[in-house]
N, C-alpha and C positions, 0 to 999 in steps of 0.2 A: 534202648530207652527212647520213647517217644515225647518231642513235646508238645505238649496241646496248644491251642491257638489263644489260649487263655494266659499262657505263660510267654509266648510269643509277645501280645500284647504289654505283659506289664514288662518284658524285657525292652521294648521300646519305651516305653512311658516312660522308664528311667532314663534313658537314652536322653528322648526331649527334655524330659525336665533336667537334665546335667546341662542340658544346653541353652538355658534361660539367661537372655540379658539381666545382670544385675549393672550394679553402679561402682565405679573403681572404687577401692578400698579407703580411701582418705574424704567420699565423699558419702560411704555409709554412716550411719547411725540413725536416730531416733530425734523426728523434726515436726514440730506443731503443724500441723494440717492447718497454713496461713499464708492468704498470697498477702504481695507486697500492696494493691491496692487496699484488700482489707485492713492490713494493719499500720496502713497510714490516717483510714475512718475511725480508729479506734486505737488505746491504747495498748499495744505489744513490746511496751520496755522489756527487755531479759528473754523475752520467746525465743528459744533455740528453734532456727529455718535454714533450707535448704531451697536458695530461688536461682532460678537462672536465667539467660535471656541475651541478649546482644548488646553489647557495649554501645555507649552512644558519645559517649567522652571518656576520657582519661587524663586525672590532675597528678601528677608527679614530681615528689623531689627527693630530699636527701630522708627522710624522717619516715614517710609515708607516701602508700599510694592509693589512691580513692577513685573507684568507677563508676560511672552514672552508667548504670542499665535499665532496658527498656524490659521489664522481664515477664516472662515465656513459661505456658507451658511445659515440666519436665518428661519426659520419657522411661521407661521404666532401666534405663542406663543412667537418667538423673543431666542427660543432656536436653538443654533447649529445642523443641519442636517448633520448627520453623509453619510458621500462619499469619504469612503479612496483617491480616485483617483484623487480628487479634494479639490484645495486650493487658496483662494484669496487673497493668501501672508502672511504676519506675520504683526505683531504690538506688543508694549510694551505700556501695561498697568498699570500705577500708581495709588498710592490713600495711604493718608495717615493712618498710624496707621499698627499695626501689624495682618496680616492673615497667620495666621498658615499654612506650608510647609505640614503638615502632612495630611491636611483637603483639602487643593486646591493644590492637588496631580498632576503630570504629568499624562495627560489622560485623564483627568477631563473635564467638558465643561460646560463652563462660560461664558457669555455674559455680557459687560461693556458698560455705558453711559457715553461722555463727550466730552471735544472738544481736537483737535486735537493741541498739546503745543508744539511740537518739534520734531525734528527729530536725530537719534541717527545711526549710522554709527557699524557694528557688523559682525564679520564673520561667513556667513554659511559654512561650509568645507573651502574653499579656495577662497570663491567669498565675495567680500564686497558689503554687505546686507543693505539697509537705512531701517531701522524702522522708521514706523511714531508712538509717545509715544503722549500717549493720557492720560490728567490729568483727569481720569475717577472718577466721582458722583458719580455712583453706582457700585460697581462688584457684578455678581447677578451669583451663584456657584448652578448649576443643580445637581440633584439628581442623585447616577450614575445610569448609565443603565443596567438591570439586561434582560438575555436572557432568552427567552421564555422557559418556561415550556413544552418540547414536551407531555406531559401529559391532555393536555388541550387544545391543536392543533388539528381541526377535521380530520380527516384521508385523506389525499392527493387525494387519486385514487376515492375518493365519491362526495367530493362536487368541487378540484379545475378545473378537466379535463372539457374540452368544450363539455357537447353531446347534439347535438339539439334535439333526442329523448328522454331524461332524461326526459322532463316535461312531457312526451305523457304517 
């Protein structure tokens, strides 16, 4: 039996597509297409979100613990896309129980599940900031990110340059 190149192809197609980043399982479900700066212009009590972004404080005690993050563009893993230059506002992130200051460091990047419970009034320098405080389900705290090995990088002037005769 022979197979065609037609069958070749959707046998990879499945291939790729099994191999598609999703987002770990505690941070899927179903979440209002709403950044945190939007729905601090507007009212979004009860809006179930999915924001993520880089810790910028952490207040911790016996009862609770509440994050101020700077939050980021998601990725289709549902992790923070790192773009210094870019920010879709801040939020404070709650959830009972105590998470260590030491562990969910400023810098860090964390993406949180929950609905949107109140809003909280805080100064940035000198401008009064509304956070929108999100009574979040899950904080799901990303592994940090470690910079490339130039040792393991293929050499710049070989493979990254444009030469149309390089294949010839």
């Amino acid at each position: 039996m022979c197979i065609t190149p037609i069958r070749w192809l959707v046998a990879l197609s499945i291939v790729f597509a099994g191999g598609c980043a999703t987002a770990p399982k505690p941070l899927q479900g179903q979440f209002e297409p709403l950044s945190a700066d939007l729905a601090r212009q507007q009212d979004a009590l009860g809006s179930a979100v999915r924001w993520g972004g880089e810790i910028i404080a952490v207040e911790a005690d016996a009862q609770q613990t509440c994050f101020v993050v700077l939050s980021r563009n998601l990725s289709p893993t549902a992790r923070p896309v790192i773009k210094r230059e870019e920010s879709l506002g801040r939020f404070i992130a709650c959830r009972q129980g105590f998470y260590d200051p030491a562990l969910f460091a400023e810098g860090r990047d964390i993406t949180v599940t929950g609905r949107v419970a109140d809003y909280e009034s805080r100064k940035v320098s000198n401008f009064d900031y509304r956070y929108p405080r999100v009574a979040a389900e899950v904080i799901h705290l990303w592994p940090e990110r470690r910079p490339a090995d130039p040792r393991h990088l293929p050499p710049v002037g070989m493979y990254w340059r444009y030469d149309p005769f390089w294949f010839w």
